[in-house]
C-alpha atoms as a printed R data frame, in Angstrom:
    type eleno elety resid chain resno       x      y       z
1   ATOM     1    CA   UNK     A     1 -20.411 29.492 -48.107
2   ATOM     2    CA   UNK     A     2 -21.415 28.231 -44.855
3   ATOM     3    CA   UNK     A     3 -20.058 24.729 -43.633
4   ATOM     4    CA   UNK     A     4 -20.874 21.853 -44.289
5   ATOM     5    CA   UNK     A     5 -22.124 21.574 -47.842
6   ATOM     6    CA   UNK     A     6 -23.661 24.917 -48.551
7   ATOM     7    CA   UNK     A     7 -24.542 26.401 -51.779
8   ATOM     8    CA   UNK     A     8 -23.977 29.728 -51.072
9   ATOM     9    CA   UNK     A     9 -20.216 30.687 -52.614
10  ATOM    10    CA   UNK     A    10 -18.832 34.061 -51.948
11  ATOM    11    CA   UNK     A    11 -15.920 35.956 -52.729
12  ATOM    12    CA   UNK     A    12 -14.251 35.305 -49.522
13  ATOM    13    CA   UNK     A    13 -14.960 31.647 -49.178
14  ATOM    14    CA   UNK     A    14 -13.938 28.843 -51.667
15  ATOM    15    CA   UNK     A    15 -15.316 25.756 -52.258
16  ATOM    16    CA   UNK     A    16 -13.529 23.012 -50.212
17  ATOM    17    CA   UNK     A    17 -11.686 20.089 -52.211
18  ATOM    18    CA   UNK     A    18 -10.438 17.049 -50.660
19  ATOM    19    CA   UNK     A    19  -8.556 14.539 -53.143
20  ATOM    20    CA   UNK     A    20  -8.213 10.891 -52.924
21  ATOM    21    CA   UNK     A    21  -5.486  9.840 -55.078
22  ATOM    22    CA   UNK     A    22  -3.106  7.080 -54.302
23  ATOM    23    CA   UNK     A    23  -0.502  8.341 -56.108
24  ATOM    24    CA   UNK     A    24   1.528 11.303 -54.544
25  ATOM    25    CA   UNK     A    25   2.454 12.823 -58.001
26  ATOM    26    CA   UNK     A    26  -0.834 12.344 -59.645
27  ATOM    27    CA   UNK     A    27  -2.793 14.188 -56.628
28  ATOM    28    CA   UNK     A    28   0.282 16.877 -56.531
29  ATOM    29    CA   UNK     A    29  -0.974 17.757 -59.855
30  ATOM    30    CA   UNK     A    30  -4.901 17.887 -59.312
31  ATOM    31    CA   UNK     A    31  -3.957 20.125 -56.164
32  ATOM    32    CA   UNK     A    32  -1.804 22.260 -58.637
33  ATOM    33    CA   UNK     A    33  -4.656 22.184 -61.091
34  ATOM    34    CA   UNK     A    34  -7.679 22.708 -58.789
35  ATOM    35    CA   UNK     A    35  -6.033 25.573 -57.119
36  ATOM    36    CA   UNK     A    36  -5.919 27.707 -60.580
37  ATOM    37    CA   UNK     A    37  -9.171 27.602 -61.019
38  ATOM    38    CA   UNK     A    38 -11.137 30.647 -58.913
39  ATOM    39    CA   UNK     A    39 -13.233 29.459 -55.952
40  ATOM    40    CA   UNK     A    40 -11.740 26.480 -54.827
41  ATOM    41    CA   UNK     A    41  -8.894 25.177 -52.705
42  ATOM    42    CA   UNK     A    42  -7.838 21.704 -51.452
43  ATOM    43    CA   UNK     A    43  -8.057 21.087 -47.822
44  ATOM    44    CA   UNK     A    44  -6.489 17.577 -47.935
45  ATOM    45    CA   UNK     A    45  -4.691 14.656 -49.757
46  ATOM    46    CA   UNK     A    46  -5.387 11.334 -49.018
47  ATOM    47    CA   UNK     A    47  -3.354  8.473 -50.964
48  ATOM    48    CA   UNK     A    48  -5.263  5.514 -49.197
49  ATOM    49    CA   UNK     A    49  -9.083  5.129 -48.666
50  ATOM    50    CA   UNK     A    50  -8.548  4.961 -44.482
51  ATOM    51    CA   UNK     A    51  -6.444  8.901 -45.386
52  ATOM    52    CA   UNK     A    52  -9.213 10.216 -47.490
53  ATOM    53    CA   UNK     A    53 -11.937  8.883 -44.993
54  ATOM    54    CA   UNK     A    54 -10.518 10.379 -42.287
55  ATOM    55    CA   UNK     A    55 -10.282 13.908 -44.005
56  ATOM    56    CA   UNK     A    56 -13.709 13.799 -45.435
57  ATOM    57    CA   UNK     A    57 -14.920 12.798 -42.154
58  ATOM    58    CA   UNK     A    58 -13.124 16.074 -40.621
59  ATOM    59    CA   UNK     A    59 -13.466 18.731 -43.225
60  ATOM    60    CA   UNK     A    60 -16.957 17.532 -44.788
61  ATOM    61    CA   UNK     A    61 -15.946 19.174 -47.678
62  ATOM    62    CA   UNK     A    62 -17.703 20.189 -50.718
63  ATOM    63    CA   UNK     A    63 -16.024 18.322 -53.264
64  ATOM    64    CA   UNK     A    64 -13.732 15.271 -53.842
65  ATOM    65    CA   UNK     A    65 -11.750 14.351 -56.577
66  ATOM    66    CA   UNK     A    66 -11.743 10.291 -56.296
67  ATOM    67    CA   UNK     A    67  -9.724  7.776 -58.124
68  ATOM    68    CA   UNK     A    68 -10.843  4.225 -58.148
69  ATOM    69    CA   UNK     A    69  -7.832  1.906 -57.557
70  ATOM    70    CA   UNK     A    70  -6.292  2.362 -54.397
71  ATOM    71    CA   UNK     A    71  -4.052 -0.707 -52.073
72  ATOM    72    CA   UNK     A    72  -6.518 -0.288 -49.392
73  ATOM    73    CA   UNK     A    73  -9.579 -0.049 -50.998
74  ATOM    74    CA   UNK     A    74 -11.647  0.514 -53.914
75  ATOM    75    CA   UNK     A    75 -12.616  4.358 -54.605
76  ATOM    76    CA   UNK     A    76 -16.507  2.886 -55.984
77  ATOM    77    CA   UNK     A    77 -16.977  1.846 -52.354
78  ATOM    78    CA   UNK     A    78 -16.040  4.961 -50.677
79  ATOM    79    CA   UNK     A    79 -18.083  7.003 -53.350
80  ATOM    80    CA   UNK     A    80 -21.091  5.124 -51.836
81  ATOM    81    CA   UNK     A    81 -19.877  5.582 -48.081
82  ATOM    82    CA   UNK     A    82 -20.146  9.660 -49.293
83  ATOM    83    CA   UNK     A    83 -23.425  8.801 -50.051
84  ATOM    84    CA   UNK     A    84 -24.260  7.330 -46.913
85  ATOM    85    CA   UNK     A    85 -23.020  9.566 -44.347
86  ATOM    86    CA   UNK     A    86 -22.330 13.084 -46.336
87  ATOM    87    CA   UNK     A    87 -25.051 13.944 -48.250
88  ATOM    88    CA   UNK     A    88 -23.787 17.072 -48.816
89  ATOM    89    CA   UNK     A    89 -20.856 16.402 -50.600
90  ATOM    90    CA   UNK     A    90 -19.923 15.773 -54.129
91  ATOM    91    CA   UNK     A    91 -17.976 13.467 -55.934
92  ATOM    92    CA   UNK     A    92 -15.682 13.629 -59.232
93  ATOM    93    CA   UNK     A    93 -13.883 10.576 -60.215
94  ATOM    94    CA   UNK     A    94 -10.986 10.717 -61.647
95  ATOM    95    CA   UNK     A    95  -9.147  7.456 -62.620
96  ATOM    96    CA   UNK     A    96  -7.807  5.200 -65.351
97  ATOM    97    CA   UNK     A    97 -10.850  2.949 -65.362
98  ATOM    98    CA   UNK     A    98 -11.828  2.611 -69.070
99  ATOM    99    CA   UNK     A    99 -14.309 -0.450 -68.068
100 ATOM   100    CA   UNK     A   100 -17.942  0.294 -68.380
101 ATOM   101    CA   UNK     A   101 -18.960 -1.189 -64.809
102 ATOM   102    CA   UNK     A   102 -17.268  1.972 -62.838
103 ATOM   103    CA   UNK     A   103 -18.693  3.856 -64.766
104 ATOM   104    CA   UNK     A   104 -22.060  2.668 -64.331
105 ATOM   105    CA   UNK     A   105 -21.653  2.742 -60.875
106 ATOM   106    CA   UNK     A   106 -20.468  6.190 -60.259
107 ATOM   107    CA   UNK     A   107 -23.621  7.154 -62.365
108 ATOM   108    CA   UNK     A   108 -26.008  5.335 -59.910
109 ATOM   109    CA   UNK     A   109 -23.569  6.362 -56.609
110 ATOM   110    CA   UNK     A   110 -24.694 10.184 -58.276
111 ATOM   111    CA   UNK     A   111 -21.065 11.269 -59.305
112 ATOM   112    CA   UNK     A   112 -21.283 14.610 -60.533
113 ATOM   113    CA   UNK     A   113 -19.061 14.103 -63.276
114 ATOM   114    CA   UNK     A   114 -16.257 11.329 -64.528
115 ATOM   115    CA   UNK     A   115 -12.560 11.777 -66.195
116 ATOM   116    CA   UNK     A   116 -10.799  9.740 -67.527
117 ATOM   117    CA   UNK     A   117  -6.727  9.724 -67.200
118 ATOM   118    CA   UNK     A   118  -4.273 11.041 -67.697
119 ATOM   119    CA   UNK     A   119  -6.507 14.276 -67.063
120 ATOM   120    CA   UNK     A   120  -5.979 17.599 -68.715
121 ATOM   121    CA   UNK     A   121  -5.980 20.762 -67.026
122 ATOM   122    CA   UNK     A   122  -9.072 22.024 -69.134
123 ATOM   123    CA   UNK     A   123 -10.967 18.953 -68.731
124 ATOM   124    CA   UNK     A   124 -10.596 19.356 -64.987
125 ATOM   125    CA   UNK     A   125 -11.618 23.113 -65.126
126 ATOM   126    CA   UNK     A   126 -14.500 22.631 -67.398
127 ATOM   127    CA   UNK     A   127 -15.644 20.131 -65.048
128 ATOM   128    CA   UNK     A   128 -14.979 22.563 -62.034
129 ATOM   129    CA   UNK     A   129 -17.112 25.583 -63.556
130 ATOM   130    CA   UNK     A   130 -19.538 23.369 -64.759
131 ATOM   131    CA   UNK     A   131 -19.916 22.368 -60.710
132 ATOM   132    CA   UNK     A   132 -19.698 26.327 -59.804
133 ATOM   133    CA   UNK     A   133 -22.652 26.530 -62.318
134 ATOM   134    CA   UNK     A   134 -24.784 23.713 -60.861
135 ATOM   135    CA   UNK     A   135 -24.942 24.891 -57.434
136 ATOM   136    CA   UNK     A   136 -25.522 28.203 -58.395
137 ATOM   137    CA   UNK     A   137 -28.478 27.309 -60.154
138 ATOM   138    CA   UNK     A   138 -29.819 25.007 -57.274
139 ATOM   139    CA   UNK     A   139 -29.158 28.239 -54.748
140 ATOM   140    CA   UNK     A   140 -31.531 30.174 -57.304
141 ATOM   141    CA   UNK     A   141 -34.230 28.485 -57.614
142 ATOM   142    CA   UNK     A   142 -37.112 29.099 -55.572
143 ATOM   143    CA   UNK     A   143 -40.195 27.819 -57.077
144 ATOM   144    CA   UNK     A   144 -39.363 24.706 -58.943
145 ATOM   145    CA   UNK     A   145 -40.637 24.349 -62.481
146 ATOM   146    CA   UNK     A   146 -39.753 21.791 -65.195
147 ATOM   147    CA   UNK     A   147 -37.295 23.732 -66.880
148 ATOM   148    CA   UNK     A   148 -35.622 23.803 -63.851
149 ATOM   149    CA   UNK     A   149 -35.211 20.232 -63.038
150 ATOM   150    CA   UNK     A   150 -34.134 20.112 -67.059
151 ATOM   151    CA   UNK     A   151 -31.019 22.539 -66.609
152 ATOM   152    CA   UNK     A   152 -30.172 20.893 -63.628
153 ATOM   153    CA   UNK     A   153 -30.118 17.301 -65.223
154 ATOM   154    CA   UNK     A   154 -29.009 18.856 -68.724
155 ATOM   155    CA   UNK     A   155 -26.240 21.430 -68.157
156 ATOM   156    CA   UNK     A   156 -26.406 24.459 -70.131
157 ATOM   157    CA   UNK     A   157 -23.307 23.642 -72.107
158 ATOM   158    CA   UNK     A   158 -24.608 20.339 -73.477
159 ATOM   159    CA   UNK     A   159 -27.882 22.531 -75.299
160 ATOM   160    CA   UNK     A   160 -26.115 24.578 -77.518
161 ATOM   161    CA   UNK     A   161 -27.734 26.767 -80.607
162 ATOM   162    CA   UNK     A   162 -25.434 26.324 -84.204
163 ATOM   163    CA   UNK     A   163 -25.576 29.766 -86.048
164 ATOM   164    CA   UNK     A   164 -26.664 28.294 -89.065
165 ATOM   165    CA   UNK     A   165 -29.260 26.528 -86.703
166 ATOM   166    CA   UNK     A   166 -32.867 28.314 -85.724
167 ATOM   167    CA   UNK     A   167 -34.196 25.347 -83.651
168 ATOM   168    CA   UNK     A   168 -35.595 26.369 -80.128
169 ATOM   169    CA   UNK     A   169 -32.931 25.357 -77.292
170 ATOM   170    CA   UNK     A   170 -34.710 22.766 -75.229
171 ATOM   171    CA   UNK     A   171 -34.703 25.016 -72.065
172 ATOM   172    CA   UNK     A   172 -37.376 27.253 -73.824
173 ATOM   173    CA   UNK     A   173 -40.869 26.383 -73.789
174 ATOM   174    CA   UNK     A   174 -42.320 27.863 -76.966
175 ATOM   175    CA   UNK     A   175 -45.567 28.833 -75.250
176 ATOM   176    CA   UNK     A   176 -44.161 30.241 -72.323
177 ATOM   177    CA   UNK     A   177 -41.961 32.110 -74.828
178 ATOM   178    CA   UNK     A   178 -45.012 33.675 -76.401
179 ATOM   179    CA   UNK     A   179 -45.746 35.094 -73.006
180 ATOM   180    CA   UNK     A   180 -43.036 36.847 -72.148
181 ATOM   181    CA   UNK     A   181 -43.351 38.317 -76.057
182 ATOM   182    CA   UNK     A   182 -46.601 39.321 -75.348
183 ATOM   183    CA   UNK     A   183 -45.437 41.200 -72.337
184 ATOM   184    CA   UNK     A   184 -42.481 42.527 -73.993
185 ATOM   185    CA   UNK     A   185 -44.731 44.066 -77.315
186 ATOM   186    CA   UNK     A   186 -46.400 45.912 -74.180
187 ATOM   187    CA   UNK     A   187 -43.073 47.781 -72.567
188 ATOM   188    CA   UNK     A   188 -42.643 50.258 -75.764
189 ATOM   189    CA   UNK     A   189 -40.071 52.213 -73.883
190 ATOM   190    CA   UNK     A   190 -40.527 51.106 -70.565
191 ATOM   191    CA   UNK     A   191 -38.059 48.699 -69.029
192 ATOM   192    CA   UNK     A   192 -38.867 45.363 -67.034
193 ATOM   193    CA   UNK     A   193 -36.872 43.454 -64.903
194 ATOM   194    CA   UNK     A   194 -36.660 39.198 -64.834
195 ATOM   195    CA   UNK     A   195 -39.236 39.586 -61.331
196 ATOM   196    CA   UNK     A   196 -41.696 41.643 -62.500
197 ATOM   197    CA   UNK     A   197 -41.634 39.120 -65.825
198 ATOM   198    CA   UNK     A   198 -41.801 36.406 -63.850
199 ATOM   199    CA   UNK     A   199 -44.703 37.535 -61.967
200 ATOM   200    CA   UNK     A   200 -46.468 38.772 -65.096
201 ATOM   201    CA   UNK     A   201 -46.263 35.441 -66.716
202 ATOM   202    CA   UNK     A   202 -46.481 33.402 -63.783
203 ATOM   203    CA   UNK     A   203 -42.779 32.077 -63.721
204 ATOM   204    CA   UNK     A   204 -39.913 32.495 -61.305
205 ATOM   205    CA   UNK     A   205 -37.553 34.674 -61.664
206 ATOM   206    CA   UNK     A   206 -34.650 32.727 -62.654
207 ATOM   207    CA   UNK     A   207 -36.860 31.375 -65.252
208 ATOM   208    CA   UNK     A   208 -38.052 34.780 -66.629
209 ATOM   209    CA   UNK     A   209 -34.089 35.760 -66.790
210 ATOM   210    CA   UNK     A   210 -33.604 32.672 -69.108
211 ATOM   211    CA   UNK     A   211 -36.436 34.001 -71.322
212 ATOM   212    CA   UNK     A   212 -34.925 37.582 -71.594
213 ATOM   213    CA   UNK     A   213 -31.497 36.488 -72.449
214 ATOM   214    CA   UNK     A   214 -32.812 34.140 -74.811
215 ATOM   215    CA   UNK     A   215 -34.871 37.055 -76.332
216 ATOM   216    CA   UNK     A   216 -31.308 39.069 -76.186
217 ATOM   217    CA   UNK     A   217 -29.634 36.664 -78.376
218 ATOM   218    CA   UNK     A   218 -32.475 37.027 -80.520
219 ATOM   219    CA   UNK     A   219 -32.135 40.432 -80.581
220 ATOM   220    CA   UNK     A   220 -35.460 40.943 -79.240
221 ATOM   221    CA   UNK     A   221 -34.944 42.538 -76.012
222 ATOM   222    CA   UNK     A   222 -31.994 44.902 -75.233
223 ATOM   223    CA   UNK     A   223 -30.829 44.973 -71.476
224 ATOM   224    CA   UNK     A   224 -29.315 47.599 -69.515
225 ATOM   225    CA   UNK     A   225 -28.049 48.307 -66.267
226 ATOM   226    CA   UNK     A   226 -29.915 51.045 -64.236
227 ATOM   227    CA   UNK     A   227 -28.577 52.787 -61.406
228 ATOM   228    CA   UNK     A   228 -31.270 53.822 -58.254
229 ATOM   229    CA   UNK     A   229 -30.279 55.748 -55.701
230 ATOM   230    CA   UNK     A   230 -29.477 52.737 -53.173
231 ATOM   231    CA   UNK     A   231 -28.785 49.373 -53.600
232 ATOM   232    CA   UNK     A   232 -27.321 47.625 -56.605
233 ATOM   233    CA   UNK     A   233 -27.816 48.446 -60.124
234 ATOM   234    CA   UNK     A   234 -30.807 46.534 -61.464
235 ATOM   235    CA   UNK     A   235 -30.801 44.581 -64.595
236 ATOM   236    CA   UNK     A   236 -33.719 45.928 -66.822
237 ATOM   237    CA   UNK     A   237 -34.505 44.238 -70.682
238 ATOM   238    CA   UNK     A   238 -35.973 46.887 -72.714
239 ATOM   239    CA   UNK     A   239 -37.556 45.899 -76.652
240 ATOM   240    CA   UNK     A   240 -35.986 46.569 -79.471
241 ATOM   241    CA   UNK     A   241 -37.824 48.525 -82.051
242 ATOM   242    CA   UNK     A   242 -39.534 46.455 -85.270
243 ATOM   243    CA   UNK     A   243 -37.384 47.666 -88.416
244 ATOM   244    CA   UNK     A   244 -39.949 49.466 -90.311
């Protein structure tokens, strides 16, 4: 993950965290939290908006974990100096705020999410993968398509399918569905992989993956891992047989 701001997480490099908190105890505790969840460390700890400016002027980091009330300052106002001058980075505020006007204006400052204290450890992580998640998806996509944008603005974990539930998640198309059936009836017991789908049906590739795991949990398509000679396995979906 190249500095500053870049999408691209690896095993080596972590997503950088800087927390403004002005409450030594309280931001001891994020640190503590943030740091148990894999792929992301804390760089720095500012308890006053001049500390946390100062850090997230030097470390430009990916993330910060913002509260709102500070002696100094008021965290809405710094959320928008982010805005202004580091594009790049993201903001989570955390805070004791239970007004609806903070609120409001982290959603138009473009927070990427907003807790409420005192904060839970698995309200924090969820919030954390969730974030892993979202840049992933904007480093894979390469030709944007609706569906796209609608992941992106809908996380995956608010479109959920109930068991005793057949409706269509809203991240599949029903036509474009039919395509990548109609392809599928074709494989008998030949494999395909989510680019040649894609470029079958006229789709990206992240898009045709979505497609074939959705026909997985239907129990449509089965996938397997085959290994070439070089390279890394490849990811192939290959149909299930009609029960006669």
């Amino acid at each position: 993950m190249g500095r500053p701001g870049s999408v691209d997480a690896t095993v080596t490099e972590k997503f950088q965290v800087v927390i403004a908190e002005d409450d030594p105890k309280i931001s001891e505790i994020q640190t503590r939290f943030v740091e148990k969840v894999e792929g992301f460390e804390v760089v720095g700890i500012g308890n006053t908006i001049s500390e946390s400016e100062d850090l997230i002027e030097v470390f430009r980091p990916d993330l910060v974990l913002l509260d709102i009330y500070f002696p100094d300052g008021n965290g809405i106002d710094l959320l928008w100096t982010i805005r202004r001058l580091y594009k790049q980075t993201d903001v989570i505020l955390i805070t004791a705020a239970k007004e609806v006007d903070p609120l409001q204006e982290a959603i138009r400052g473009g927070a990427f999410d907003y807790i409420l204290k005192p904060m839970t450890f698995s309200r924090l992580q969820k919030s954390l993968l969730n974030y892993v998640e979202h840049r992933k998806k904007l480093q894979e996509i390469v030709n944007l398509e609706q569906t796209d944008v609608d992941q992106i603005f809908r996380p995956a974990d608010q479109v959920r399918l109930q068991p005793e539930d057949a409706r269509m998640p809203k991240s599949i198309d029903p036509l474009t569905l039919d395509k990548v059936g109609d392809v599928v009836k074709q494989l008998d017991t030949e494999g395909i992989n989510a680019e040649t789908m894609g470029a079958r049906v006229g789709i990206s590739r992240t898009t045709a993956r979505r497609y074939l795991e959705f026909l997985v949990s239907q129990h449509v398509v089965t996938p397997n891992l085959v290994y070439g000679s070089v390279g890394r396995p490849e990811r192939l979906y290959f149909q299930i047989p009609p029960k006669e």
